[in-house]
Every structure is written in C-alpha cells, then in structure tokens.
N, C-alpha and C positions, 0 to 999 in steps of 0.2 A: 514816255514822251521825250522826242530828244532837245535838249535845252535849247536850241535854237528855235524851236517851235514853242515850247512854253514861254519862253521872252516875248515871242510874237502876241502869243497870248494874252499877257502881261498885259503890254501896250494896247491891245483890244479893249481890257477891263479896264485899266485906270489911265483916264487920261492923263495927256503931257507924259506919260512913263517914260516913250524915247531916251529923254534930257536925263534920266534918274541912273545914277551910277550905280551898276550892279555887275557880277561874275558868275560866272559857273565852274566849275573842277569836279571831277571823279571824288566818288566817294573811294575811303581805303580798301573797302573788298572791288569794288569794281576794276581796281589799278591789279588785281591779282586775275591773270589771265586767264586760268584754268576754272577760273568759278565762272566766266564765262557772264558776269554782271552788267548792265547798262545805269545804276544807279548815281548820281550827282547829288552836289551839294550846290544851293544858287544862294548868292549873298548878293543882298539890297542895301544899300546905308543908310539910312535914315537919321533924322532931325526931332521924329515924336519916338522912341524907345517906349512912353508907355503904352503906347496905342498897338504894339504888337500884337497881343493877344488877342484885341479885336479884330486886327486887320485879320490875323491867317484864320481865325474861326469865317470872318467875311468870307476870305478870299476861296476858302473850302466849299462852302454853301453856293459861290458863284459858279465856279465850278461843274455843280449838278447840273445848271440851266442855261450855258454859254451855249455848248454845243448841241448838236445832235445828240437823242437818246443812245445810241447804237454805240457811240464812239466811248461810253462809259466813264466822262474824267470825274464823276461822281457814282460810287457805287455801296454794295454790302456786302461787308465778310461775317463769313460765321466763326465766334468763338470756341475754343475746346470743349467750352461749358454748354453749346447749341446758343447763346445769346448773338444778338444782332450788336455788330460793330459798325461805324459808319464810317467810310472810306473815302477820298479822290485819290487824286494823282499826286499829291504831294501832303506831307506829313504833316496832318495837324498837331501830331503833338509838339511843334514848334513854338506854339502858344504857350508853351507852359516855361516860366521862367530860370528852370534851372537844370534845362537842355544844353545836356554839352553839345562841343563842334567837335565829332571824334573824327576828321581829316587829314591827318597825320599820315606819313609813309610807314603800309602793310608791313607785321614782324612777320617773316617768311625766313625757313631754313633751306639750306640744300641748293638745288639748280630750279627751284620756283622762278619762273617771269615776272617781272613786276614794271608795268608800263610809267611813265611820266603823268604827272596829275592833269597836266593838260588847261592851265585856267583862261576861260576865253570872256574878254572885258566884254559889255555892250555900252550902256551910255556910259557918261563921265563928267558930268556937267554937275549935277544937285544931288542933295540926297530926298528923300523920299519923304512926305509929310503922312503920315498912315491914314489922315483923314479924305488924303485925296481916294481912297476908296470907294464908289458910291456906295451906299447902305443897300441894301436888297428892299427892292420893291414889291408892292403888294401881288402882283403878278409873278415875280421872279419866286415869291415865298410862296406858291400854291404851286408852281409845275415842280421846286423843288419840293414842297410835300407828298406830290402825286408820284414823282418818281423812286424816291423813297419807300412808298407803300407798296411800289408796283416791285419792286425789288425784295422788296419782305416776302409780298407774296408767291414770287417765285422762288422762294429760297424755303419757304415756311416746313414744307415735309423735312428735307434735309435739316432743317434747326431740331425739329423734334427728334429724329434718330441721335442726331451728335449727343443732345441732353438728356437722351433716357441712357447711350454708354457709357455718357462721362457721370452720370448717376451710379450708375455699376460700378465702374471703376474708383470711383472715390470711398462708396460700402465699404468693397473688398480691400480699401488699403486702414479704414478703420477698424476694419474687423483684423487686420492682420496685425495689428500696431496694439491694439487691446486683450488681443488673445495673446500677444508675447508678451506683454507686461503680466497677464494674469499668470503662466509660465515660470516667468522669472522668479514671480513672488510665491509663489506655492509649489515646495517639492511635492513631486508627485501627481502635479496637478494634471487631469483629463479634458478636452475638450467633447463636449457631446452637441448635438444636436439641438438642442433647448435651450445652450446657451448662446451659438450661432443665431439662432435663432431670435434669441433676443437682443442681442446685437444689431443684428438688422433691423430691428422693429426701434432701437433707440434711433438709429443712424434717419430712418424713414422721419421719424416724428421728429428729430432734430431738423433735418432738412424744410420738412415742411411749416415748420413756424418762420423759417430761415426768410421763405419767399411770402411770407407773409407781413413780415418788415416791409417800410419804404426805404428803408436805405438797400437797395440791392447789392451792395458792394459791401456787407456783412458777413463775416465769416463765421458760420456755425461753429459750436463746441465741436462737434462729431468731426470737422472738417481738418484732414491730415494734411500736413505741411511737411516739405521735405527740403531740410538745412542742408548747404553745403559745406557743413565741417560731419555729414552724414546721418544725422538726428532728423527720424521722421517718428512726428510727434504731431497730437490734434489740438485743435486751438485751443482746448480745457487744459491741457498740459502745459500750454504759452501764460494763458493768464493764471494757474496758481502758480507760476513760479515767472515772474516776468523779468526779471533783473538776471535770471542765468539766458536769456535770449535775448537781451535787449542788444543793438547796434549787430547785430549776427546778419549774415548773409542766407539770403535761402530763393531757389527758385520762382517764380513768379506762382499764386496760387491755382490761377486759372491756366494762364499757355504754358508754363512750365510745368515741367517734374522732376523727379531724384535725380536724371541723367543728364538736364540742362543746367549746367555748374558756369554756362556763359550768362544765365540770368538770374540778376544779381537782385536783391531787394532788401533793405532795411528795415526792421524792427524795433519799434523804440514804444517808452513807455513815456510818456507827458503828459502828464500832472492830469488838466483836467479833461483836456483831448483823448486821454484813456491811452488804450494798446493801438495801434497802427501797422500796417504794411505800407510804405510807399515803396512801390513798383516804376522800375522806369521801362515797361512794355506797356503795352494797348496806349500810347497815347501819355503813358505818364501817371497810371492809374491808385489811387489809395483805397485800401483796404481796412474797414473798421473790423475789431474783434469782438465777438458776442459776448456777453460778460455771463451770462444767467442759459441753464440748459431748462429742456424745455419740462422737465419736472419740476425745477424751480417755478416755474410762468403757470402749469396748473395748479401748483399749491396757492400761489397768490391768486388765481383767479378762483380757486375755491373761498379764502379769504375772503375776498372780496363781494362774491356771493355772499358770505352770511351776513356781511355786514351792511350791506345793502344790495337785497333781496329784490327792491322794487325794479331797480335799475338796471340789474341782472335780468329781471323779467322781460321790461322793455326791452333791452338790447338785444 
C-alpha cells in the first residue's frame, strides 16, 4: 500500500489524525534499486508512548474490517512449521518494545544504485494520544473473527502439507546430528537399520508430547537448532550444557535454518525463566526449551500411577 494511501487511511480510523504529526521514508532495502522493493517506514509522534502496544495490536485488528474482503489489509500466512501466522499491511511486531528502527543508508559495494530516502511529512501540528484509537467494537470483532476463520480455511490443506515436510525435515536433521555424534564417539561404529529406526520413533514421541503442551512455542529435546558460529545441535544438547550457548547467535527455529546467518536470535539462561530463544522474526517471537524428554514424562507418569491408582483410573 503506498503511504500516501495508508495516511489516508489513518485519518479514516482515528479521528482528528489530519493535525497528528507524522512521516514516511523507504525502508533501507527498498532505497536498493535492484531488489526492486516498495517497503516504508511511517513514523507517528506521540504523547502516550505506553499505549503503543495497544494502539498497533488495535490498529492491525482494524485493519481486517475497514475495507473490502478482497482488498486483504488483513490476512494469513503460513509458517515453515505449516502454523497460521496473522498478517495486515503493516508490521505488528511494532508493538513489541525493543524493535529497532533499522533506516539507515543500505551498505552496498561496487556500482549498486541506491536511491535517496525520500521522507514525505503529512500533518505537523500534535502529536498522537494512542487512546484516540477507537477500541474495536462488537461488530468489528465478529467480521474480523469470520474473516480470520475464512482465511484458515482456505489455506487449511496447504498448512497441513507445509507441517507434515517440515516434520521430515526436522527427523532427518535429528537423525543426522545423533548419528554423528554416535560416530564420533565409537571407533568403528555402524549405523543399521534399527537404530534409524529408532531414532525416528524417539524423534515421533518427542514431538508428539511437544504439541501436547499449551505452550506451543516449546521447543522439543529432539528439536535441532542451527548456530551461526556452525554448531547444529538438539535442544537436549542446549540444556545439559547451557552456559557453552548462552548469548550465542543462531537462526530463527522455525523460519530459519543453517544457511540463514541474517537471522540472528539469542539464547540465554535466566535463572528462574529457564532456557529461552528470543527471536526477532515472526513478530518478535520467544521460544521456551523443553527441560524433560518424553521418557522422562513416562517414567513419572508411571510414578504417579502407583501412587495413585484411583486417579490414574479416572483420568
């Protein structure tokens, strides 16, 4: 959408906006002409700083039900992992507090073009109070639910393909990372059929208690991570030794991999917060670590059977 039409829009949604001093300018890869980009950055000033968070999660949601179904300023994207991600036209992960403003003039070598930023004022009078946002009403909150669902369901077959490859593909890089360490550690050692084998049946039942957590943003033991100092390793490997990865740089778990060395994510160990990934893709996303594999989780549930039998029963 080209900024002079989202301003418009702007002013649609939040009243008096006209008066509210704001700009727009190219983003730094769009000033690179050859990428061939239309992407901006819009800057609002504001007078409530902490109401940010709510405003752009608002202003995303408004979004779904200003316009026309057709014109899509709210939509779905699908995950690496086949999971539904929730989309408009402008980046919600703004909301999150410790989003940089990466606007700076593109490093480019050689005879690269690189255009001027371009920054075009609109008002200039006030700055912006977040609450003039109206809140979404009961009507605005059921066409944006309906069109959400209606977007699931059009996308649904395609989610389930994406998650049963990227299920494959996550196996095969646990099995590859397990079978080298077994390797490394035993001269002589053979791989056979029974233990691929079993591999994969850990990898299966790991995964499957995985999605059986509420936190879905849980990373299995089974599940291989791929550092960019070259260290691809499974999150069992992260948590018994977490102080030789801590503050280390590594691909995003889910959209990235070994060859995405532009995304960057931190691993830190805190106290009682445990292991983490914060991620600055999908929106700004954290990642918990599984502490306990899922042999561990049938021994206590055998445990806990004996120890009460009754309740085991009921359950």
């Amino acid at each position: 959408m080209p900024p002079e039409e989202f301003y418009a829009l702007l002013c649609k949604i939040i009243p008096g906006f006209e008066a509210v001093s704001c700009f727009s300018r190219k983003s730094s890869s769009s000033r690179v002409k050859a990428l061939n980009k239309n992407a901006y950055r819009f800057y609002i000033l504001t007078s409530t700083p902490s109401g940010i968070s709510d405003f752009i999660i608002t202003l995303s949601k408004k979004l779904w039900v200003v316009g026309p179904e057709e014109k899509e300023l709210g939509y779905i994207d699908i995950a690496k992992d086949g999971t539904y991600l929730e989309r408009s036209v402008i980046d919600s992960a703004m909301e999150i507090p410790y989003q940089f403003d990466f606007c700076g003039d593109p490093y480019v070598v050689g005879d690269i073009e690189v255009t001027k930023s371009g920054v075009i004022w609109y008002g200039r009078e006030r700055a912006l109070d977040c609450n003039e946002l109206p809140k979404m009403t009961e009507k605005e909150n059921l066409l944006y639910k309906n069109r959400k669902e209606a977007c699931v369901n059009r996308i649904a077959s395609e989610s389930g393909r994406i998650s049963d490859l990227f299920l494959i593909k996550k196996c095969e890089e646990f099995k590859f990372v397990e079978l080298t360490k077994l390797v490394n550690s035993k001269p002589g050692f053979k791989i056979t059929d029974e233990i691929v084998s079993e591999l994969e049946e850990e990898f299966k039942m790991e995964d499957h208690y995985s999605w059986l957590s509420d936190d879905m943003t849980e990373l299995h033991p089974a599940f291989v991570l791929h550092f960019n100092d070259g260290r691809s390793v499974t999150v069992a490997d992260v948590v018994k030794n977490p102080e030789a990865f801590h503050g280390c740089t590594l691909a995003d778990p889910i959209e990235g991999d070994s060859n995405s060395r532009g995304t960057e994510c931190a691993i830190f160990h805190n106290g009682n917060e445990g292991l983490g990934i914060r991620s600055m893709r999908i929106g700004g996303y954290h990642y918990s670590l599984a502490m306990m594999k899922y042999v561990d989780v049938l021994k206590c549930d055998l445990e806990w059977e004996k120890q009460t039998p009754h309740k085991a029963l009921e359950t």
